[in-house]
C-alpha positions in Angstrom: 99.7 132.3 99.0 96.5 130.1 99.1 95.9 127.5 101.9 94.9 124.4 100.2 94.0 121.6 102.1 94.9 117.7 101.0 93.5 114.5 102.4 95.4 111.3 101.7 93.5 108.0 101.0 93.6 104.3 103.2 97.1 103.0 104.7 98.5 107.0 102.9 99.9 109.5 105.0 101.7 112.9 103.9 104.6 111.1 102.4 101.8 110.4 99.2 102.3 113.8 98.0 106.2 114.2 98.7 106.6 115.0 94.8 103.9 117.0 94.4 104.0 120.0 97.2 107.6 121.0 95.8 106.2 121.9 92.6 102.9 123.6 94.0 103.3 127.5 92.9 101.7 130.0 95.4 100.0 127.3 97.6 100.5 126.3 100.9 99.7 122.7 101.2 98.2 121.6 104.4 97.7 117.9 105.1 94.5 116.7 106.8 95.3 113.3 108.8 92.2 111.2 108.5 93.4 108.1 110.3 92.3 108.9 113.7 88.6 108.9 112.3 86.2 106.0 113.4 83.4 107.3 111.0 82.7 109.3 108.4 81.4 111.9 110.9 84.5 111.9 112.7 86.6 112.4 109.9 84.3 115.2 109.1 84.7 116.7 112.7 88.6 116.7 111.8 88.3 118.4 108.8 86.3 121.1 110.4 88.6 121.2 112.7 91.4 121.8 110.1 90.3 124.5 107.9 90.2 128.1 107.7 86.6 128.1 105.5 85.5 128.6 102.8 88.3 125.9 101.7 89.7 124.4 98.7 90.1 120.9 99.3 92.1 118.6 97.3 91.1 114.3 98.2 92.6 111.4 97.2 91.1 108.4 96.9 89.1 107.5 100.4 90.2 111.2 100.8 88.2 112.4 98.0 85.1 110.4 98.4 85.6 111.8 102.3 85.9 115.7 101.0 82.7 115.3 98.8 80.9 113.7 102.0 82.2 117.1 104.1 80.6 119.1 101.0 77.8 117.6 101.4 77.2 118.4 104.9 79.4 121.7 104.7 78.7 123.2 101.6 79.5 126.4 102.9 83.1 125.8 104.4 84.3 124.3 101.1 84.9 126.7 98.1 86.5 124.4 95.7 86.7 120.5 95.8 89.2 118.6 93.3 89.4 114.6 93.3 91.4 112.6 92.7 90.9 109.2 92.0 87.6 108.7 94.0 84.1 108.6 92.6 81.0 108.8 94.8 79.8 105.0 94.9 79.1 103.4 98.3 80.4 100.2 98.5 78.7 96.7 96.9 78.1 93.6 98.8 80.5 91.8 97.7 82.7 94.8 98.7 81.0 94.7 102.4 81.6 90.7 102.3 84.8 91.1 101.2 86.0 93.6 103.7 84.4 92.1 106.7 86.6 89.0 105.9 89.1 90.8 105.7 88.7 92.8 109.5 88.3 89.3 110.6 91.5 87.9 109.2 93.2 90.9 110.7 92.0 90.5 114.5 93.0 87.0 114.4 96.5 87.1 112.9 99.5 89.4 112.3 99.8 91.9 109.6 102.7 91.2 107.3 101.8 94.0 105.5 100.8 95.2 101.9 101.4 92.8 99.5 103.2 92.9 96.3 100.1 91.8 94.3 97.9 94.3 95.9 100.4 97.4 95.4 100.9 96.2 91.3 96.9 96.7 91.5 97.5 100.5 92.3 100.3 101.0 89.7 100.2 101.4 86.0 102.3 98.1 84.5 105.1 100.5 83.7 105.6 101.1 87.9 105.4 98.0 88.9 108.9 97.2 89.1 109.3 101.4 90.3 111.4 100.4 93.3 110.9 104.3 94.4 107.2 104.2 94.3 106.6 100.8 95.7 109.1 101.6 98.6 106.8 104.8 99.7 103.9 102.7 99.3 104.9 99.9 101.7 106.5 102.6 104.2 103.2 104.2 104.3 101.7 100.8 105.0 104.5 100.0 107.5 104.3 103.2 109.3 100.4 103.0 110.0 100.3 99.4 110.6 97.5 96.8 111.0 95.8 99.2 113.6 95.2 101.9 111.3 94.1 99.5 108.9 91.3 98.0 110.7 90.3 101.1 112.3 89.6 102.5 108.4 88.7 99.3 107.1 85.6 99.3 110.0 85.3 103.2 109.3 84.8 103.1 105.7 82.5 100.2 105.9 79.7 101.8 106.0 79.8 103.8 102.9 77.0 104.9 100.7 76.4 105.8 97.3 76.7 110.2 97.6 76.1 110.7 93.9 72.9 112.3 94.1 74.1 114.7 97.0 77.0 115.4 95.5 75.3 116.0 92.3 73.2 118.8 94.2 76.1 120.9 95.3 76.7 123.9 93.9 80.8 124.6 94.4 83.3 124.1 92.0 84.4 120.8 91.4 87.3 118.9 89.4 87.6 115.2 88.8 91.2 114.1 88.3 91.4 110.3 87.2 93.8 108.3 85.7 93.1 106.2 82.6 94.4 103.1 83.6 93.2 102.9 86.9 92.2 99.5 88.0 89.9 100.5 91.2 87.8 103.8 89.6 86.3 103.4 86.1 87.4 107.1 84.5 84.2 106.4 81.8 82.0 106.5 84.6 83.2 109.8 86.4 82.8 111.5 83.4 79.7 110.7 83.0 78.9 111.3 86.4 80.6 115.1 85.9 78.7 115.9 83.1 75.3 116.3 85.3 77.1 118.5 87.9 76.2 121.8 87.8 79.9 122.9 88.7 82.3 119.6 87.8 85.1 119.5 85.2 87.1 116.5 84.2 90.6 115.6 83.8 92.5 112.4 82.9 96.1 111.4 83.3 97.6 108.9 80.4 99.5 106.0 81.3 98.9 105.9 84.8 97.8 103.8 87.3 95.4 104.9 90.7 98.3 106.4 92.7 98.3 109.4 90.6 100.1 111.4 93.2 103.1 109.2 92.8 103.3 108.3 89.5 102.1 111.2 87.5 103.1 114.0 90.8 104.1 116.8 87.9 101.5 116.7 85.3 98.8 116.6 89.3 100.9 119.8 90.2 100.6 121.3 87.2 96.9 121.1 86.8 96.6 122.1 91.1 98.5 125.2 90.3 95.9 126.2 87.5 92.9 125.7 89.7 
């Protein structure tokens, strides 16, 4: 039984990968809480603080993007890195505009939570009316609240382009993306994997950028080969 470590992306906590661990064969799935973290540095500090190295490490979204900054300046406490709907871009000005506005809406007024617009965003059209799905996704959002959210949306802010670092390791890693994700172009991570010395790439069909909810057998499967 292989300890494999999973990091959950922003406003997710463990309950994103409630369909997938059931159907993990000989791996014991660990979840890394992130949501504490500040900085990037601090969420590498709790990742070192989590593993038993060298360590597989399996990253959703912000998750992913954080396990391939913890590569970067750990290459010899990972083993083997798989992503999952992340890519390695830092963030574009309109991006910084966009969340700054948004950490200033937040101090000033009450968080009503996630809306419905934003969570059809992360969903393939086919989930959108996925009462199951959407549910977890506003629990998750519920059950962090608007602290959490500021405290990643001011951690995250600062985040730069990793591509050439990442591009410099030398561990085994997967890309796992989604063919009709709306937040992470799957063209361009396969592009980016075919200059990695160690990167493979998979994509899911008809799914949206929650992968882990929407497509959690077909994630499993391909966790369980790796």
């Amino acid at each position: 039984m292989q300890k494999v470590y999973f990091i959950s992306g922003t406003m997710c906590t463990v309950d994103l990968w409630q369909f997938v661990f059931p159907k993990l064969e000989n791996i014991q799935p660990i979840h890394i809480d992130i949501t504490p973290a500040t900085s990037f540095d601090e969420i590498n500090e709790i990742i070192l603080n989590h593993i038993e190295a060298p360590a597989t490490i399996v990253g959703f979204s912000l998750g992913g993007f954080s396990a391939m900054n913890f590569a970067i300046h750990h290459p010899k406490k990972v083993k083997k890195l798989v992503i999952v709907a992340a890519n390695t871009d830092g963030l574009n000005d309109n991006e910084i505009q966009l969340r700054k506005s948004t950490i200033d809406f937040l101090e000033k007024h009450n968080y009503k939570g996630i809306s419905q617009a934003r969570i059809q965003q992360f969903l393939h059209p086919d989930n959108h009316s996925n009462s199951e799905i959407v549910s977890i996704i506003k629990k998750m959002d519920t059950d962090l609240g608007k602290k959490v959210l500021l405290r990643q949306l001011k951690a995250t802010s600062t985040r730069i382009n990793i591509s050439q670092e990442v591009l410099k390791l030398n561990i085994p890693c997967l890309f796992i993306t989604a063919e009709n994700d709306a937040l992470i172009n799957p063209k361009k991570i396969k592009e980016f994997v075919n200059q990695t010395k160690k990167g493979r790439y998979i994509t899911i069909k008809n799914c949206g950028h929650m992968i882990p909810l929407e497509k959690p057998k077909e994630l499993a499967h391909i966790l369980n080969l790796v």
